[in-house]
N, C-alpha and C positions, 0 to 999 in steps of 0.2 A: 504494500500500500504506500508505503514512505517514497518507495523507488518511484512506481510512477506518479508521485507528486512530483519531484524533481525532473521525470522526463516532460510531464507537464508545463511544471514553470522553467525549462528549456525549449520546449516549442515553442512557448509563449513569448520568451523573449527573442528570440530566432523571430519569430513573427513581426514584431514590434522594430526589431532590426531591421529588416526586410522592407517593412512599409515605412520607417524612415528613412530606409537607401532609396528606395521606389521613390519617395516625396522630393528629395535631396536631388536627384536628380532629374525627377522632373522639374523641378522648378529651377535649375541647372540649363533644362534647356528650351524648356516650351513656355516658362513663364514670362511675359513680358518686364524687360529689366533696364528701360531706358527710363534717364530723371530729366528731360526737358521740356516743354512744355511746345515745343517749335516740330511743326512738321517734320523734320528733318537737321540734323545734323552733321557736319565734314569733316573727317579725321584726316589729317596729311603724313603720312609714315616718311620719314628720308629712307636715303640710300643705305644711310650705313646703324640703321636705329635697330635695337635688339625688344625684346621682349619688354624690359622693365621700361623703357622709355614709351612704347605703344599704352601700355598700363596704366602712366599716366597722365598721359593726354585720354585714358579713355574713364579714367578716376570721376572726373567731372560732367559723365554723359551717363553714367549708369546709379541704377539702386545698388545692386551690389556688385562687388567689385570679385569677392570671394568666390562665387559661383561662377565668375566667370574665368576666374583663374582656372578652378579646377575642368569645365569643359573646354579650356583652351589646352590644356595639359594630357587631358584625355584624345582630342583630336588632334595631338602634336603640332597645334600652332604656335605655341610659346616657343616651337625651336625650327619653326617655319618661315619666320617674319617677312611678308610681301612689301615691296616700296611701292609708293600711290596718294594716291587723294579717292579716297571713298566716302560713303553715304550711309548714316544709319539713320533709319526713320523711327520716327516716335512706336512705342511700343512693340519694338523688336524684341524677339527672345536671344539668349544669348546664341544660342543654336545660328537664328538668324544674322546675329549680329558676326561672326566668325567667319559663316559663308560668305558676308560681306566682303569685309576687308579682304579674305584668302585671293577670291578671284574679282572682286570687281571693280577694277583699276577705272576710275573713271575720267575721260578726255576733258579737258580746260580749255577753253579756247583763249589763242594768242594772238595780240592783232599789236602794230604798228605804225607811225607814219611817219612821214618828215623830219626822221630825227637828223639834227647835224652834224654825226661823226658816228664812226663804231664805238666809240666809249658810251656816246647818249644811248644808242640801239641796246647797248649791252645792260646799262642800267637799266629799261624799261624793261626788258625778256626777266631780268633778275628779277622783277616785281609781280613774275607772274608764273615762272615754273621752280623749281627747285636748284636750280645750277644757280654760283652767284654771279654776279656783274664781274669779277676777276678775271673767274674762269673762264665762261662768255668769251670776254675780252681778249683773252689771249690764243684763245681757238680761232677767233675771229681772224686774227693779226698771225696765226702760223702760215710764217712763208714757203713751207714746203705743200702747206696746202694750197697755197693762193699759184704758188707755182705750177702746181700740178695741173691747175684748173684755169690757167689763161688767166689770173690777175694778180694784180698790184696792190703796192699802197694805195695809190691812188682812185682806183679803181676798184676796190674790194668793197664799200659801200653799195654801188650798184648790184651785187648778188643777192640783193634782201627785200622782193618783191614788196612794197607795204600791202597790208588786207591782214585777215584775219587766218588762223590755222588752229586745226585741233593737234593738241599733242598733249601724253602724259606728262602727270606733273612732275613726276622724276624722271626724265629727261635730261639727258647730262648734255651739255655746252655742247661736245663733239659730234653728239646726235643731233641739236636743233641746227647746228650748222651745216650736218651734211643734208639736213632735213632743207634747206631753203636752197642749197646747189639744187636739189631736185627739183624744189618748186620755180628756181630758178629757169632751169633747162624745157619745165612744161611751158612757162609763160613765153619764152621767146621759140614759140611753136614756126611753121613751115611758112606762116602768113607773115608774120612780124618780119623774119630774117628775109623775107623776099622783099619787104615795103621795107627796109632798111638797107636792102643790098640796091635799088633801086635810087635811091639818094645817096651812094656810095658811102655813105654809115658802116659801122661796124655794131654789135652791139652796148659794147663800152661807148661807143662817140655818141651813139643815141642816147643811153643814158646820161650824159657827160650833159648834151645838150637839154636834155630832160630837165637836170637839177636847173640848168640858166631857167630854161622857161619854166618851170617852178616857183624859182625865186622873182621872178618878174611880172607876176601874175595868178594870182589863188583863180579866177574866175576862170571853170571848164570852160565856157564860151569860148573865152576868149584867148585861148591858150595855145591853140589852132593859128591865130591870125598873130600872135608872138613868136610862135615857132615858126612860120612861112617868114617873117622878116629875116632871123637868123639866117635858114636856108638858104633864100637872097643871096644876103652877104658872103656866104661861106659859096655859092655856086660862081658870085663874080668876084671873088679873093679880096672881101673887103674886112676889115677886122671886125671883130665881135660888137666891140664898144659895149660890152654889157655892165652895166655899174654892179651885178652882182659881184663878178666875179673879184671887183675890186676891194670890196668889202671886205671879201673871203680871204682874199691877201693880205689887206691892214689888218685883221683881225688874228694874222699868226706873227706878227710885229708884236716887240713888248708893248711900246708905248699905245698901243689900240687897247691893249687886257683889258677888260669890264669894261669895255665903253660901249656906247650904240651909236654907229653911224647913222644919223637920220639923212642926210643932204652930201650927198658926192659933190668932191671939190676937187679942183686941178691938182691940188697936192695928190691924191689922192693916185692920182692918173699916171705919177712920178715914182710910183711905186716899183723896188723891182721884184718882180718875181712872173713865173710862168704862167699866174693866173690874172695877170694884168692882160686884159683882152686888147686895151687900147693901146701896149706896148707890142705886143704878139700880135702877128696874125695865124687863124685858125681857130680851132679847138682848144681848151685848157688842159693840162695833162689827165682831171679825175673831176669827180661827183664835187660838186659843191654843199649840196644837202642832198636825202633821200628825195627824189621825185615820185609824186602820187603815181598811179596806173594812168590816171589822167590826162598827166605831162608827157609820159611816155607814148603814148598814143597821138596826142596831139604833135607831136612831133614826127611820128607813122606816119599819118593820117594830115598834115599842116597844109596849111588855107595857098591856096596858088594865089597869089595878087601882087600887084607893084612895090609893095611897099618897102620902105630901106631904111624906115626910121620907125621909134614911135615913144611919146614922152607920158608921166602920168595924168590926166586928167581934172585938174583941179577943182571941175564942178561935177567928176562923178567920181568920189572915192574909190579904188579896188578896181579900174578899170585908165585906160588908156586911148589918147588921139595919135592915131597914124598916119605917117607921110609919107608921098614919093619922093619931093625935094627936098636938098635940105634950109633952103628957105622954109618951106613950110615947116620942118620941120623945129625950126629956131623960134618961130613964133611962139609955137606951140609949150616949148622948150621953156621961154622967158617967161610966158605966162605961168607954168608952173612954179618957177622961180619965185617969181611974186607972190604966189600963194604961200610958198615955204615962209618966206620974208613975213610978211603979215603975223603968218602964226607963231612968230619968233622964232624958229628955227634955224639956227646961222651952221650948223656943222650935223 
């Protein structure tokens, strides 16, 4: 009688066992164990982040944290650790929240425009995938890469189509940049390279000319009938005269640091270097700034007409008058002048 008392209160405790293994881990995996109160939630794993470092970026998403140790330990993620930007939605179980991060590496999109240098390009990309603006940097600027692939200092700007791209968040520097040779090489498809070979362009001199008409004109419209002037010039070997380019040259002068050219002056003009348009003739050796898709095309695509000058507008902001001569073109020229003048702008 004694005996199966004790096998008794051995079953019974076996039992009790049992249904709180069974509870333990059901509530382990099927209970929902998220603490926010927001649809959704984003975990960003780095490259090189172990287990304890996931844990506590995920300390502050969850009720417990315990259960989830132990199903993570169970399903060998604690020594699996994926890199990513994943998604946990409100009332995940942990079960759910594991399968998450394991495999659902989810795309970011990455966009740019106008930036003016690879150091600016490299700090914005830092601000939006896991690589930082250094490394960027220095991927950007390997000359055995730039080598391999037809460019230069000068000219390595232009491989960075501006728009937007999906790519994972941990993506390293060397990936987003072989990543953009590629988008590189789709943009300057069969069409381009024929309306480029047609004005005897290359595709570095298009872009090259791209950043001019860029810098000389935000309005798509108009960008077309700024790029037909250049053309002109450059078809009857007349120099650029673009005042961007002059800017772009005092501005790697010490004595320009922090300043802002508003008004091009003949000093200005005295400048030397090879992106002094009005001392050169041609093209400038490289990219002045990123040119939109806009620029670039407008340049493909630029306005056939007379024109061979053309000054800004003083009574229509962000737009410009064009001329055949350059009489007209001086009018046109002084009047803006007097505008600057007026609004006190002497330099």
């Amino acid at each position: 009688m004694y005996f199966k008392k004790i096998l008794w209160a051995i079953a019974l405790i076996g039992l009790v066992v049992a249904a709180y293994f069974a509870y333990y881990v059901y509530s382990a995996m099927f209970v929902p164990n998220t603490a926010f109160n927001n649809d959704e939630a984003y975990v960003y794993i780095e490259s090189d982040a172990d287990y304890d470092q996931v844990r506590k970026s995920l300390i502050p998403l969850l009720k417990d944290i315990n259960t989830f140790d132990a199903l993570a330990n169970r399903k060998k993620y604690a020594s699996n650790v994926k890199a990513g930007k994943y998604v946990i939605k409100k009332d995940m179980t942990n079960n759910d929240i594991i399968n998450s991060i394991r495999s659902n590496n989810i795309p970011v999109k990455v966009s740019f425009n106008n930036q003016n240098s690879l150091g600016f390009l490299a700090g914005r990309i830092a601000k939006q995938i896991e690589a930082d603006s250094m490394s960027l940097l220095n991927a950007f600027n390997d000359a055995s890469f730039l080598e391999k692939n037809g460019f230069n200092e000068a000219t390595a700007l232009g491989m960075y189509i501006p728009n937007s791209y999906e790519f994972f968040w941990n993506t390293s520097a060397e990936s987003f940049r072989d990543r953009m040779l590629t988008e590189y090489n789709k943009f300057w498809n069969d069409s381009r390279l024929e309306k480029a070979r047609k004005i005897n362009l290359n595709p570095d001199e298009v872009m090259t000319l791209a950043s001019i008409v860029q810098e000389e004109s935000k309005q798509k419209s108009e960008q077309p009938r700024v790029a037909g002037v250049y053309i002109n010039r450059l078809k009857n070997k007349w120099p650029l005269q673009a005042d961007p380019t002059l800017k772009f040259a005092a501005y790697k002068l010490p004595k320009y640091k922090n300043t802002i050219i508003k008004r091009v002056l003949n000093v200005h003009k005295e400048i030397d270097s090879p992106y002094n348009t009005y001392k050169n003739a041609g093209l400038p050796p490289g990219l002045i700034v990123m040119p939109d898709i806009s620029a670039i095309d407008a340049v493909l695509n630029f306005e056939k007409h007379n024109y061979f000058y053309f000054a800004a507008d003083a009574k229509k902001p962000g737009f410009h008058k064009f001329a055949r001569t350059l009489s007209q073109h001086n009018q046109n020229a002084r009047e803006y002048q007097r505008y600057l003048s007026q609004q006190g702008i002497r330099r």
